[in-house]
C-alpha positions in Angstrom: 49.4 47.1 81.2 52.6 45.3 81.5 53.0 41.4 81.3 55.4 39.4 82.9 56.6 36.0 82.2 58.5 33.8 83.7 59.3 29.9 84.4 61.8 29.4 81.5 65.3 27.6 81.3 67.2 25.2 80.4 65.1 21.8 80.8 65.9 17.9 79.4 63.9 16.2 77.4 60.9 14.7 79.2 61.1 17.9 81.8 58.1 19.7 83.3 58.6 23.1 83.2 55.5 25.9 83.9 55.2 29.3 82.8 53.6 32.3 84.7 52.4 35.4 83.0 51.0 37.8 85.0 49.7 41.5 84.5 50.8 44.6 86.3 46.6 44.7 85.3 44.1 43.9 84.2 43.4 45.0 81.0 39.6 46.3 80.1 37.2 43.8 79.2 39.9 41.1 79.3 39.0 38.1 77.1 41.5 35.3 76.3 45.0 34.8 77.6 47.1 33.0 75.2 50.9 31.8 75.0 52.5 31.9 71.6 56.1 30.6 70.7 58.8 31.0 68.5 61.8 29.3 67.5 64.8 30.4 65.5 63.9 30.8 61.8 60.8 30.1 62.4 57.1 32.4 62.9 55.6 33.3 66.1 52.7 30.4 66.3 49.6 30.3 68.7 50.6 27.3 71.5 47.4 27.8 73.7 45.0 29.7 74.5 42.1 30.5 77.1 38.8 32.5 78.0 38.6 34.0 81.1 34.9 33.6 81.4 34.7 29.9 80.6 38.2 28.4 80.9 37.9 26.9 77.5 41.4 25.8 76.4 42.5 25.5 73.2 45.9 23.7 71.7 47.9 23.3 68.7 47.7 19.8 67.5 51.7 19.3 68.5 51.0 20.0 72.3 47.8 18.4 72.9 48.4 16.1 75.9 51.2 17.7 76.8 50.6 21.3 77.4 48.0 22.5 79.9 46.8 25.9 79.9 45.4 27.9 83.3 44.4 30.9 84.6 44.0 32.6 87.8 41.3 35.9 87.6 42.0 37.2 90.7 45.6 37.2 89.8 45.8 38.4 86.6 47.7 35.4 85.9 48.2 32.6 83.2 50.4 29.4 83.2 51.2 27.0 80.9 52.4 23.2 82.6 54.3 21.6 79.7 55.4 18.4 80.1 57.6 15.8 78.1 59.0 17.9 76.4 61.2 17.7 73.9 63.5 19.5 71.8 61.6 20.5 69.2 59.5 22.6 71.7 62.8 24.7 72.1 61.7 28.4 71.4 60.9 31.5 73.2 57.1 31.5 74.9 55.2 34.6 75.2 52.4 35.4 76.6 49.2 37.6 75.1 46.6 38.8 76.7 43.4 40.6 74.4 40.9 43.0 76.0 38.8 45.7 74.5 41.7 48.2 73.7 43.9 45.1 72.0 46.6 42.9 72.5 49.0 42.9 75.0 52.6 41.1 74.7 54.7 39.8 77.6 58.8 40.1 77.2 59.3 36.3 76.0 61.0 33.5 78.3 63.4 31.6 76.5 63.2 27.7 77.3 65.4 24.9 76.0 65.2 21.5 75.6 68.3 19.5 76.0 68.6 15.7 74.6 
């Protein structure tokens, strides 16, 4: 299972940007489709996060309202809309994807917010 993401650049502040992750396929018993992020000197942190049974969304506190997290089934597929961004949401995104055998990592996308 390979993930691919995509959907970064270079953005200004108060930009729109959405991610794609999708997976060459689906992983057994596939679970929850998350995107992490992580910014220079910083950890990796958990941004979102979905079930693919349910849709239930979850979001860090500093994206709530901002960020919207979605999936497509058939497609393997997650996004992530972000909007107004800013700055401080520079990093690289990944995506995860967690099924019955474990985790599986996309390559990163690297998006930048400009003042």
């Amino acid at each position: 299972v390979q993930l691919q993401a995509s959907g970064g650049g270079l953005v200004q502040a108060g930009g729109s940007p959405r991610l794609s992750c999708a997976a060459s396929q689906r992983p057994l018993s596939l679970n929850t489709m998350s995107w992490y992020r992580q910014a220079p000197g910083k950890q990796r942190e958990l941004v979102a996060s979905i079930t693919t049974d349910t849709g239930n969304p979850n979001y860090m506190n500093s994206v709530k309202g901002r960020f919207t997290i979605s999936r497509d089934n058939a497609k393997n597929t997650v996004y992530l809309q972000m909007d107004s961004l800013t700055p401080e949401d520079t990093a690289v995104y990944y995506c995860k994807f967690i099924g019955l055998l474990g985790d599986y990592w996309g390559q990163g996308t690297q998006v930048t917010v400009s003042s």
